[in-house]
Structure formats: structure tokens, C-alpha cells
Biopython code that builds the backbone (N, CA, C, O; Angstrom):
import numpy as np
from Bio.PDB.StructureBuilder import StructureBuilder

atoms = [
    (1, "UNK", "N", (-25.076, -30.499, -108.703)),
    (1, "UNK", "CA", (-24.431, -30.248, -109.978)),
    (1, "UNK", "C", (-24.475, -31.526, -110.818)),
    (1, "UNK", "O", (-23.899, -32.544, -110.437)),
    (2, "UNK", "N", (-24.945, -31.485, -111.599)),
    (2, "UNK", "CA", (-25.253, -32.486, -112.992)),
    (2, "UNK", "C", (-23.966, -32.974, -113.784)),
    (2, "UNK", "O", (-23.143, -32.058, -113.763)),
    (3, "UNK", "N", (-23.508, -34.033, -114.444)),
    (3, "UNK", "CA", (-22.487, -33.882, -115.550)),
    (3, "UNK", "C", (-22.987, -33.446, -116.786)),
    (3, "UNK", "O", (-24.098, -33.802, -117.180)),
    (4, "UNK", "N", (-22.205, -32.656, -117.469)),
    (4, "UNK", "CA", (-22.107, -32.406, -118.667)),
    (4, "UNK", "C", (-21.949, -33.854, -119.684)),
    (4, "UNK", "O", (-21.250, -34.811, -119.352)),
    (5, "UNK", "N", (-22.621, -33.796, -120.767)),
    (5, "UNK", "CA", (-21.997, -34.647, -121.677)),
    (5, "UNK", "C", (-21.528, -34.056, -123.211)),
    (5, "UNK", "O", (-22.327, -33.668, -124.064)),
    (6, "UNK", "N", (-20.045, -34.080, -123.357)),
    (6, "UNK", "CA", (-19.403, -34.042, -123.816)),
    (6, "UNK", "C", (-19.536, -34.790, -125.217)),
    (6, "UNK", "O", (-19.678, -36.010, -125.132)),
    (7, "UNK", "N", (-19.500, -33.986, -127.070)),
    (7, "UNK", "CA", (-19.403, -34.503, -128.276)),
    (7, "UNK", "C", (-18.038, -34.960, -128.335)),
    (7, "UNK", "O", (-17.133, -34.167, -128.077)),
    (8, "UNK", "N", (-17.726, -36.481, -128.732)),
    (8, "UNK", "CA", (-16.494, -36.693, -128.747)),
    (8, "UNK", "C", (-15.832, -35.641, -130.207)),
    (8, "UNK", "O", (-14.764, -35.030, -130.226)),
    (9, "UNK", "N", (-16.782, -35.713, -131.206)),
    (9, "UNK", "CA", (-16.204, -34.889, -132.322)),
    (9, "UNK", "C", (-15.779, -33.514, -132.212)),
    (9, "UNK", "O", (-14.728, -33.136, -132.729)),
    (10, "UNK", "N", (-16.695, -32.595, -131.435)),
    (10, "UNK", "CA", (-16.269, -31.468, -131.666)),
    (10, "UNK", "C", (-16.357, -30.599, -130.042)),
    (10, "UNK", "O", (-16.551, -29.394, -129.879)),
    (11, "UNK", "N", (-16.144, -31.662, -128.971)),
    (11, "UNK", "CA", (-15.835, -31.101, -127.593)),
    (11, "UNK", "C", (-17.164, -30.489, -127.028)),
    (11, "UNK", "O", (-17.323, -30.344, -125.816)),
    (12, "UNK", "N", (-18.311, -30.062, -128.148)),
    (12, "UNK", "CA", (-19.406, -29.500, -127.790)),
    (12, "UNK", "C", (-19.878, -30.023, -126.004)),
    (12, "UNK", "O", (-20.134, -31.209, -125.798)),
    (13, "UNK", "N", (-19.921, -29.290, -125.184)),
    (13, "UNK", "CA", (-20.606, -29.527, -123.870)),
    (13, "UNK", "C", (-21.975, -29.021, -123.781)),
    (13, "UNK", "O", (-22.382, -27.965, -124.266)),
    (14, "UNK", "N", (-22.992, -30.328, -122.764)),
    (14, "UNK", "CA", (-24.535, -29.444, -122.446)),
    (14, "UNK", "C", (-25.059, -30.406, -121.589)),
    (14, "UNK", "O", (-24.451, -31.465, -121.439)),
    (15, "UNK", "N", (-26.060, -30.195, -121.031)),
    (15, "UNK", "CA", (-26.252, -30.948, -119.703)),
    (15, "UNK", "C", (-27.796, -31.841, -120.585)),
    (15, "UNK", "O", (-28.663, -31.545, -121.407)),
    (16, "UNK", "N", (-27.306, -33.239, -119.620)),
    (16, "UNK", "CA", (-28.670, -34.189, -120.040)),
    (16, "UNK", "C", (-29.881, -33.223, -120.140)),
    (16, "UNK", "O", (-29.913, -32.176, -119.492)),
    (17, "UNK", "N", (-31.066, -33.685, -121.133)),
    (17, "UNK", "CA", (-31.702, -33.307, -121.099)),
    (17, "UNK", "C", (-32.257, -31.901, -121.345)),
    (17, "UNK", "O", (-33.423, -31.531, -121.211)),
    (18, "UNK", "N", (-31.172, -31.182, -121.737)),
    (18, "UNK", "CA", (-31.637, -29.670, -122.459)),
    (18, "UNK", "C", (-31.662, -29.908, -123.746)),
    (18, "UNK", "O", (-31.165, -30.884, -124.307)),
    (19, "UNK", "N", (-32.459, -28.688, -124.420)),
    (19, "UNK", "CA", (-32.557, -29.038, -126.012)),
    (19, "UNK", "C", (-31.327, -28.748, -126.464)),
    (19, "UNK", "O", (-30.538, -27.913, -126.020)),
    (20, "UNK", "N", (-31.184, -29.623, -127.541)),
    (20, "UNK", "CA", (-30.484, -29.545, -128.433)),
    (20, "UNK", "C", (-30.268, -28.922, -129.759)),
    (20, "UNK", "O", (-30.563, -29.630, -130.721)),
    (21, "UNK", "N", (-29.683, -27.399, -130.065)),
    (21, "UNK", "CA", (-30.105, -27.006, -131.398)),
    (21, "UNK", "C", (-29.636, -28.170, -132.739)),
    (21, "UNK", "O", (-28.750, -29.011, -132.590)),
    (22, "UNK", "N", (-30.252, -28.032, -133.723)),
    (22, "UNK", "CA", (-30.377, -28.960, -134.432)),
    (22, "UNK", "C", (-29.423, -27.964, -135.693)),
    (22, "UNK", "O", (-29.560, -26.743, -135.620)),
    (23, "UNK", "N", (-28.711, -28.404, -136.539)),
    (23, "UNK", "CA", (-28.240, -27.311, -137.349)),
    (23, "UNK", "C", (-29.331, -27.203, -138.979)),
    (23, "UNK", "O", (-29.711, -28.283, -139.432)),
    (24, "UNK", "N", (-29.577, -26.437, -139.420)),
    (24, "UNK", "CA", (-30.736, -26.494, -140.423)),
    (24, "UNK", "C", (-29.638, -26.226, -141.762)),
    (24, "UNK", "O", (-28.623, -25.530, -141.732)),
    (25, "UNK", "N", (-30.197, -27.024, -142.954)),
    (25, "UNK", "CA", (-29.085, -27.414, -143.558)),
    (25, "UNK", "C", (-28.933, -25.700, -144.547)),
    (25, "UNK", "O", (-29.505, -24.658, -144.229)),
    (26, "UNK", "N", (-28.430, -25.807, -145.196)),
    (26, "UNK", "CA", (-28.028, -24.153, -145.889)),
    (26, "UNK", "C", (-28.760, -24.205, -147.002)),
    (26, "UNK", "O", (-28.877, -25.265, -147.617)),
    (27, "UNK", "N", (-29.380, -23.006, -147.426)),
    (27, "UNK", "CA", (-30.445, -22.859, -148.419)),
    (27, "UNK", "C", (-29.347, -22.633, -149.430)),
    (27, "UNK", "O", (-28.214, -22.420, -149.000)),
    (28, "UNK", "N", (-29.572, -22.657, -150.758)),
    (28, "UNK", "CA", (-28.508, -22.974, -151.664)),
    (28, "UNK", "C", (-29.391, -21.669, -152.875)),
    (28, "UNK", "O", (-30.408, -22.142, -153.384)),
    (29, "UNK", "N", (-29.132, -20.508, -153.212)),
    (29, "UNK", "CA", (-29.817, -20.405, -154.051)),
    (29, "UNK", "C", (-29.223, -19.346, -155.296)),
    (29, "UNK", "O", (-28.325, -18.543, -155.044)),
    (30, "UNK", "N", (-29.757, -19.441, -156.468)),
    (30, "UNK", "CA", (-28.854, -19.386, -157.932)),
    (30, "UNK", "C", (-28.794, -17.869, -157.393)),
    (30, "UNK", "O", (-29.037, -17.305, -156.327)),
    (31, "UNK", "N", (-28.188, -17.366, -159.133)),
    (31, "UNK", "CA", (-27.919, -15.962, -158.866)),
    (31, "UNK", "C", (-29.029, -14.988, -159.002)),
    (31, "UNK", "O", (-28.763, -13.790, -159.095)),
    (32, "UNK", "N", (-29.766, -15.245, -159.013)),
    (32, "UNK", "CA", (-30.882, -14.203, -159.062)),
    (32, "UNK", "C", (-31.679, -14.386, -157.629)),
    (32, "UNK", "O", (-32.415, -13.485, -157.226)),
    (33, "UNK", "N", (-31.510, -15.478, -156.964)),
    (33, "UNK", "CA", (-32.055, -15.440, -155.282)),
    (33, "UNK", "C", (-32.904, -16.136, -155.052)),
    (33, "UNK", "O", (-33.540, -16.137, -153.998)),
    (34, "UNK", "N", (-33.170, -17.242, -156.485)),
    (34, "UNK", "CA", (-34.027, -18.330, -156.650)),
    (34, "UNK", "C", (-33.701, -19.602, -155.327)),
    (34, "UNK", "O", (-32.549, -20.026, -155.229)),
    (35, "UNK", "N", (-34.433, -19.955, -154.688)),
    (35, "UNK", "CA", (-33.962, -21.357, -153.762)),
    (35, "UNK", "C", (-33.714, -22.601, -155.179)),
    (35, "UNK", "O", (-34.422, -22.561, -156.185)),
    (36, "UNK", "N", (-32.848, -23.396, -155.026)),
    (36, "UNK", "CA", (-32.396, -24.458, -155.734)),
    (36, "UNK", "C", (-32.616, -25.931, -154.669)),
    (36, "UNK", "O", (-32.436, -25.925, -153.451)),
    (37, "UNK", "N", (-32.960, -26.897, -155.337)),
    (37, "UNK", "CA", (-33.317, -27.594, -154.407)),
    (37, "UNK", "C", (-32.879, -29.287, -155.456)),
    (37, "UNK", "O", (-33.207, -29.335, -156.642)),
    (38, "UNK", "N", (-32.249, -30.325, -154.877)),
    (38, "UNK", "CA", (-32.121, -31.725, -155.529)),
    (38, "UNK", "C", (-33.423, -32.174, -157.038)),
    (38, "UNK", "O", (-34.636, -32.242, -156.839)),
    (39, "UNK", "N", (-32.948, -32.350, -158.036)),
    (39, "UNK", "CA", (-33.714, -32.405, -159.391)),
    (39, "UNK", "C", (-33.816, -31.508, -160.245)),
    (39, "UNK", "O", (-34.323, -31.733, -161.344)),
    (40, "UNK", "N", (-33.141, -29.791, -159.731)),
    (40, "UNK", "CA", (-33.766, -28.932, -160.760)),
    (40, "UNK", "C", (-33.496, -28.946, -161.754)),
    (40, "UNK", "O", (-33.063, -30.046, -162.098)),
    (41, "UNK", "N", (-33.521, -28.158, -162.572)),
    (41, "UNK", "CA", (-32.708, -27.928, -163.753)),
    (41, "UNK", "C", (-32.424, -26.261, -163.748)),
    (41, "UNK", "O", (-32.923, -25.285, -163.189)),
    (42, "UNK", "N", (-31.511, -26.474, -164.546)),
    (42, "UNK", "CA", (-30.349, -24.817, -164.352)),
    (42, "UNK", "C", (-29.770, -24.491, -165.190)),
    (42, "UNK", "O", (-28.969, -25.332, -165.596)),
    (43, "UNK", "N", (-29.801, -23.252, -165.880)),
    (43, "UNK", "CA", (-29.284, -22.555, -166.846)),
    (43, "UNK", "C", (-28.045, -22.116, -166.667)),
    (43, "UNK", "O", (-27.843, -21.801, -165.494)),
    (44, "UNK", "N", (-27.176, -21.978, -167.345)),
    (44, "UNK", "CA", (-26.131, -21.546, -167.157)),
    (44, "UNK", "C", (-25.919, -19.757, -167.751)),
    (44, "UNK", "O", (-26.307, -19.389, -168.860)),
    (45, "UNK", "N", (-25.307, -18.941, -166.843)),
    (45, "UNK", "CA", (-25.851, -17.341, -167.101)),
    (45, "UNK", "C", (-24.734, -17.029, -167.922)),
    (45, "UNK", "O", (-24.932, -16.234, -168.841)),
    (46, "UNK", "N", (-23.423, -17.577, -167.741)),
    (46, "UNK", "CA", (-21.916, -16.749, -167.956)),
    (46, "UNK", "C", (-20.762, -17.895, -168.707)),
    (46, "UNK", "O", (-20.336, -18.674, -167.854)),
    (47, "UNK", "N", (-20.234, -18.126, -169.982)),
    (47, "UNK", "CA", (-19.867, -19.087, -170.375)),
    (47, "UNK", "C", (-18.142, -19.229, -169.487)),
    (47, "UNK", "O", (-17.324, -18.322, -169.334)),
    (48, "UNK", "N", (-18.031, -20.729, -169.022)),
    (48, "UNK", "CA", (-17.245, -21.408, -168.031)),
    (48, "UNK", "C", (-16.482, -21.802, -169.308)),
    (48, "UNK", "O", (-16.782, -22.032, -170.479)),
    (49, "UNK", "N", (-15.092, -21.773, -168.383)),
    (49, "UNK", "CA", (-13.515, -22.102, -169.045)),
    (49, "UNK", "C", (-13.956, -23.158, -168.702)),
    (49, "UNK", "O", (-14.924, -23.124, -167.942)),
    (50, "UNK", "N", (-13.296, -24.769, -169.221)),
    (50, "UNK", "CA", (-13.385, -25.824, -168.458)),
    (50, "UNK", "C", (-11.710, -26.308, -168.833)),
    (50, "UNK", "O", (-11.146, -26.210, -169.922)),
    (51, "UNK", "N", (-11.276, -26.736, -167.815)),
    (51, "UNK", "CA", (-10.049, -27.086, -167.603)),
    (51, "UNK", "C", (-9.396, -28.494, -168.374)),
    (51, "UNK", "O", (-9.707, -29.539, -167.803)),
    (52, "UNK", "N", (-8.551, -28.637, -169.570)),
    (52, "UNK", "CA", (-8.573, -29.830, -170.543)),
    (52, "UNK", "C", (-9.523, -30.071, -171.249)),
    (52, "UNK", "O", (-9.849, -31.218, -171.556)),
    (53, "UNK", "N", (-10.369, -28.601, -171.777)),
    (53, "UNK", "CA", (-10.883, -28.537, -173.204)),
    (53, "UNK", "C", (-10.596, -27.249, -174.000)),
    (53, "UNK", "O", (-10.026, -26.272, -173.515)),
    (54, "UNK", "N", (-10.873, -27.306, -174.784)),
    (54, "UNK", "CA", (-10.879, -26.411, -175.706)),
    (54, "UNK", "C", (-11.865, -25.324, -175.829)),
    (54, "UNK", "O", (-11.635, -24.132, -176.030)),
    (55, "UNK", "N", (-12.766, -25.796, -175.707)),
    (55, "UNK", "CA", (-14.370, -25.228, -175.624)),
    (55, "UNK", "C", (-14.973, -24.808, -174.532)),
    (55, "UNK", "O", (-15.253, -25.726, -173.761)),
    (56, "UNK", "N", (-15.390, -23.348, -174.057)),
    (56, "UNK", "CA", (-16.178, -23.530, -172.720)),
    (56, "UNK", "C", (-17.628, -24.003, -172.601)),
    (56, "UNK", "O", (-18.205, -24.283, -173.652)),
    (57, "UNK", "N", (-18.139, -24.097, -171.698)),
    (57, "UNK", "CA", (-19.900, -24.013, -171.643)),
    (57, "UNK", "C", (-20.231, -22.814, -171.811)),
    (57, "UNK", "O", (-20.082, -21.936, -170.960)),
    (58, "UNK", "N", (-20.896, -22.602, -173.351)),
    (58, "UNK", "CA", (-21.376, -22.030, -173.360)),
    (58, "UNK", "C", (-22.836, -20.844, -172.364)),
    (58, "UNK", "O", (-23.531, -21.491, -171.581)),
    (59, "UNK", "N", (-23.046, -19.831, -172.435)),
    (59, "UNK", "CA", (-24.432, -19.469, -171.939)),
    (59, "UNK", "C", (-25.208, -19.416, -172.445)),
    (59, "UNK", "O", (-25.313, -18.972, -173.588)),
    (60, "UNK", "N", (-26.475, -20.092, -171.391)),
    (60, "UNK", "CA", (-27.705, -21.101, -171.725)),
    (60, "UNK", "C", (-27.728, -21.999, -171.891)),
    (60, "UNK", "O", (-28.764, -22.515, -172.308)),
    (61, "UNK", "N", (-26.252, -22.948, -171.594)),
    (61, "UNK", "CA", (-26.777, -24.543, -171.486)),
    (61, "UNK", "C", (-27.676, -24.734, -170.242)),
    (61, "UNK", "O", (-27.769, -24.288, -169.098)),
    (62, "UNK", "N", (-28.186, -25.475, -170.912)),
    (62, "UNK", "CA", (-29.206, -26.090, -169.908)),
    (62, "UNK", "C", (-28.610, -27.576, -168.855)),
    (62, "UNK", "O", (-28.183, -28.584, -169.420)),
    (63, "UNK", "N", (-28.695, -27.450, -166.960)),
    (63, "UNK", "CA", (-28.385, -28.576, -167.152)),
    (63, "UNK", "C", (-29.628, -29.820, -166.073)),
    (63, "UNK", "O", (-30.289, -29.263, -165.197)),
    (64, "UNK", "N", (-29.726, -30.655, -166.172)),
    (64, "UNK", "CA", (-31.089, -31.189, -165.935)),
    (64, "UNK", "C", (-30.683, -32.202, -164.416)),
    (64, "UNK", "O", (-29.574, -32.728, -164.327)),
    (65, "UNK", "N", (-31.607, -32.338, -163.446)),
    (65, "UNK", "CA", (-31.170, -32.971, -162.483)),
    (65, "UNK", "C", (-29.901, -32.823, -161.890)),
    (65, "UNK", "O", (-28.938, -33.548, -162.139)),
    (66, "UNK", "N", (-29.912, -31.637, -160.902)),
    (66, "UNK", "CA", (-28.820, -31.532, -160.007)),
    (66, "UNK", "C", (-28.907, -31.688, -158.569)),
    (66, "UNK", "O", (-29.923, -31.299, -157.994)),
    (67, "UNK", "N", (-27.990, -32.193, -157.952)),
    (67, "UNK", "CA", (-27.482, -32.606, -156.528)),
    (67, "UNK", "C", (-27.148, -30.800, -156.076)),
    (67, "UNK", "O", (-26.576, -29.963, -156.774)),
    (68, "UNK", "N", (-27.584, -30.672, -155.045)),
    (68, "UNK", "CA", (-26.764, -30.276, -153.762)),
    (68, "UNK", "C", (-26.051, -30.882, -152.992)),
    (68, "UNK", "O", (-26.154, -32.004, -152.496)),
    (69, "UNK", "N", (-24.924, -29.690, -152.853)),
    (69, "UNK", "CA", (-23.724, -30.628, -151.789)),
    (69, "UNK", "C", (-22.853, -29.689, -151.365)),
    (69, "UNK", "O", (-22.773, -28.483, -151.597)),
    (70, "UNK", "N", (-22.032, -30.640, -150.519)),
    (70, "UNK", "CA", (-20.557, -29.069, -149.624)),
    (70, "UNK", "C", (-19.957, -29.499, -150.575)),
    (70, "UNK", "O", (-19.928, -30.729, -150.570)),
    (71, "UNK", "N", (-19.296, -28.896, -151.666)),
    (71, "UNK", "CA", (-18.459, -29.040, -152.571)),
    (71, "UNK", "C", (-16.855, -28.416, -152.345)),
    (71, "UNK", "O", (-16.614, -27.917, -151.246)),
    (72, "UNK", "N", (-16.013, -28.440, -153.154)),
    (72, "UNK", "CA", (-14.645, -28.375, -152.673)),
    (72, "UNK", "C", (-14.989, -26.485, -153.139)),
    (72, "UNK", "O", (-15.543, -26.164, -154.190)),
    (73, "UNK", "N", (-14.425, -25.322, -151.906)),
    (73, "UNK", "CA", (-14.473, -24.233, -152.368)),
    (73, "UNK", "C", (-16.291, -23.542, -152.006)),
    (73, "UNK", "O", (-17.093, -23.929, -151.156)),
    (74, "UNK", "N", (-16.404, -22.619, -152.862)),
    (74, "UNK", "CA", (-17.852, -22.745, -152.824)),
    (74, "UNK", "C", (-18.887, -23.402, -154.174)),
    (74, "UNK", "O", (-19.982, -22.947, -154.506)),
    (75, "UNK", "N", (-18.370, -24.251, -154.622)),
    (75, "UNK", "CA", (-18.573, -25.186, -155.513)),
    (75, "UNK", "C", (-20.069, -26.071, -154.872)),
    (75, "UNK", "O", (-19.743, -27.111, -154.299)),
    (76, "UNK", "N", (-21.337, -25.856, -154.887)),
    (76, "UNK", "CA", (-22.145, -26.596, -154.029)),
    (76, "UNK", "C", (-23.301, -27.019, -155.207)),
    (76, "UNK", "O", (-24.488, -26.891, -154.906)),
    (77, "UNK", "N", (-22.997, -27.430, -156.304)),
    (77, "UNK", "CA", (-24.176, -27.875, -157.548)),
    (77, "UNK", "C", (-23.549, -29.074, -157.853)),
    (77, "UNK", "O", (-22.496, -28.652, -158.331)),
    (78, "UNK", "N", (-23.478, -30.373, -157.903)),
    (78, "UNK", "CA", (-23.111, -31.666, -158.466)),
    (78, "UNK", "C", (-24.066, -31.959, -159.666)),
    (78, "UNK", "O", (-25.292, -32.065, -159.689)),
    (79, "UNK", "N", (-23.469, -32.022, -160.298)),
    (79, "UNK", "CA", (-24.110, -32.273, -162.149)),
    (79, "UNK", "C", (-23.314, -32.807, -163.412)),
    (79, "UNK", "O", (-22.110, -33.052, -163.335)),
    (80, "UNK", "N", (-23.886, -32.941, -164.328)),
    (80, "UNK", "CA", (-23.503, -33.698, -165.737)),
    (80, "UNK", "C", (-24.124, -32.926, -167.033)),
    (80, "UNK", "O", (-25.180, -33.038, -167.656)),
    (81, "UNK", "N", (-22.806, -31.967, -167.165)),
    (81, "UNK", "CA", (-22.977, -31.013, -168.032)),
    (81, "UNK", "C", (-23.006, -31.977, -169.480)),
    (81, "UNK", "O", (-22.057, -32.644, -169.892)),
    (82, "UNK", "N", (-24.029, -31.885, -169.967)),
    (82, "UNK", "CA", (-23.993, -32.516, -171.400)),
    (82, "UNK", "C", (-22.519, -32.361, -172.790)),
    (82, "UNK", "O", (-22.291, -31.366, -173.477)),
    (83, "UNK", "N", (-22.038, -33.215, -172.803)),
    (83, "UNK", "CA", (-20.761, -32.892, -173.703)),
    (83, "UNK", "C", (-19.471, -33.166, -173.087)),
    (83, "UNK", "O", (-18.563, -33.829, -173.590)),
    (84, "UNK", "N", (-19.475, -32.401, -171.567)),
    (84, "UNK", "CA", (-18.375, -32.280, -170.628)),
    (84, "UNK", "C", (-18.474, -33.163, -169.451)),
    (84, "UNK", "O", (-17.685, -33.064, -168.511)),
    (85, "UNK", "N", (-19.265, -33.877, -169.482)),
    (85, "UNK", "CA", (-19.496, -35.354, -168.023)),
    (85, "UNK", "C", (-19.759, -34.548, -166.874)),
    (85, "UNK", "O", (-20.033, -33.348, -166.891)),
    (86, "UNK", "N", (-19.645, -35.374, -165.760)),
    (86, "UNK", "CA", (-19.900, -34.879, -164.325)),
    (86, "UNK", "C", (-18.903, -33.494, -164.289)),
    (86, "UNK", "O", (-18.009, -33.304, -165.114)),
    (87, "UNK", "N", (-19.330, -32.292, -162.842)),
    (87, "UNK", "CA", (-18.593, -31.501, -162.656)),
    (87, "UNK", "C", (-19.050, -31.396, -161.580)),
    (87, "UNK", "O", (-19.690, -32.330, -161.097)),
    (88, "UNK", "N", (-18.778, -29.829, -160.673)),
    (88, "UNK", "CA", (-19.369, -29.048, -160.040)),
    (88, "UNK", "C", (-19.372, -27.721, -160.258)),
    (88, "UNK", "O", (-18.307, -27.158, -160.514)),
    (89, "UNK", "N", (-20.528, -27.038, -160.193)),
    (89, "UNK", "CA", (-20.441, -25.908, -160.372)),
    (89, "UNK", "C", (-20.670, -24.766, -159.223)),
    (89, "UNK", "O", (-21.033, -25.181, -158.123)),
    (90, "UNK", "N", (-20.493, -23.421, -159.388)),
    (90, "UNK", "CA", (-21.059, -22.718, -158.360)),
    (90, "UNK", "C", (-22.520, -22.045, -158.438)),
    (90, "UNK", "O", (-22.806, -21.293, -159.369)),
    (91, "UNK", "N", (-23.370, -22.335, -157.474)),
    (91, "UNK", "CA", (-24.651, -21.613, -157.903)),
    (91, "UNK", "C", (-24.798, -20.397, -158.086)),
    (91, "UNK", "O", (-25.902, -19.853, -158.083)),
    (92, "UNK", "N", (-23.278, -19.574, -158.344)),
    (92, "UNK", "CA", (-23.755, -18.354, -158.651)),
    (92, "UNK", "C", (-23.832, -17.905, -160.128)),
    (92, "UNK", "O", (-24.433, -16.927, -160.573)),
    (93, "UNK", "N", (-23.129, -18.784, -160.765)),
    (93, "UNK", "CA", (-23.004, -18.700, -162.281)),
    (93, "UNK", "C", (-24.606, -19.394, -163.007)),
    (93, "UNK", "O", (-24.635, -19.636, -164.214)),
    (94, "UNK", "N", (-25.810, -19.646, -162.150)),
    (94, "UNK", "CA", (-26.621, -20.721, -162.976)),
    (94, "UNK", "C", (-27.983, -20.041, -162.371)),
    (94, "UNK", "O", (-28.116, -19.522, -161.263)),
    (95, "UNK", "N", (-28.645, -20.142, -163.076)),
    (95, "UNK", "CA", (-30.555, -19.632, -162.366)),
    (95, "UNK", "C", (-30.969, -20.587, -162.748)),
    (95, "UNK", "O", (-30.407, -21.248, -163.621)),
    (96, "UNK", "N", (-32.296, -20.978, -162.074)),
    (96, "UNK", "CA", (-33.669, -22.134, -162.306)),
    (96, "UNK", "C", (-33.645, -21.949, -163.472)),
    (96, "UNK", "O", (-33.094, -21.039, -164.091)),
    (97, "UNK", "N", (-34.351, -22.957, -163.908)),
    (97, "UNK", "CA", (-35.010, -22.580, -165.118)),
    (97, "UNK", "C", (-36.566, -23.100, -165.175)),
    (97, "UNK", "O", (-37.264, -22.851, -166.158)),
]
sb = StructureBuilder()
sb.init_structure("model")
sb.init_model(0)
sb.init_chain("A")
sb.init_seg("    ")
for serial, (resi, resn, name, xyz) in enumerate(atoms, 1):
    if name == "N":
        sb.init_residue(resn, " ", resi, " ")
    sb.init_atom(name, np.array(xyz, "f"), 0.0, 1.0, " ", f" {name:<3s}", serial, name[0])
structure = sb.get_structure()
């Protein structure tokens, strides 16, 4: 009988030398089923309240060079909506462009 070795983070157990699944990171993609990927640029489909303005984002702003990320919620687009500074958005409100 072999020891197990033990993830201190998450208790995970498996014996030396077996494979290891690897986790594959999450495909991220707008509302129409487009894959989104770091640099795109993205339309906006549905005009957004924004919280301490007056004005929403309109639909069809355009927004240019975006991050993927685990965002707070399902919030996973990091960007800089022109007018309104950095945000996050959800990729379901935005398609490629």
C-alpha cells in the first residue's frame, strides 16, 4: 500500500504518480454563443443602468480590449467603457464585434 499525497488547499487525495486532471479554464462566450477571448472588442446588445450616473450605456457602444476574469457574481468581462471608466460586465449583455 502506497501513501496518498494529500492538497494542503483543498484535501484533494491521489497516489504518487497517477495522472493528474488538469482543470481547463471556462470558455467565456457573448450572447449569441460567440467564444470571447483577452483583446476583443464587444458591443453592447441592451442599454445598462450604471450605478451614480445619470445616463446608461447606451446599445451599441462599442467596447475595445477586454480582459477575461472570475468576476464578482457572474460578472466575467473586465473593461473601460468609454465615458464611464473601468467596470465589469456580464458576457451576456455584449456580442463580438
Amino acid at each position: 500500500m502506497s501513501a496518498l499525497l494529500v492538497c494542503p488547499e483543498c484535501a484533494h487525495e491521489w497516489a504518487p504518480g497517477s495522472e493528474v486532471e488538469v482543470a481547463a479554464e471556462p470558455v467565456i462566450k457573448d450572447a449569441f454563443g460567440n467564444v470571447l477571448a483577452d483583446g476583443d472588442t464587444v458591443t453592447i446588445i441592451k442599454d445598462l443602468k450604471v450605478k451614480g450616473s445619470s445616463s446608461p450605456i447606451k446599445v451599441g457602444t462599442k467596447v475595445r480590449n477586454i480582459h477575461l476574469v472570475n468576476g464578482v457574481g457572474d460578472h466575467d468581462i473586465d473593461c473601460k467603457v468609454e465615458g464611464f471608466g473601468p467596470m465589469q460586465l456580464k458576457s451576456s449583455v455584449v456580442k463580438k464585434a
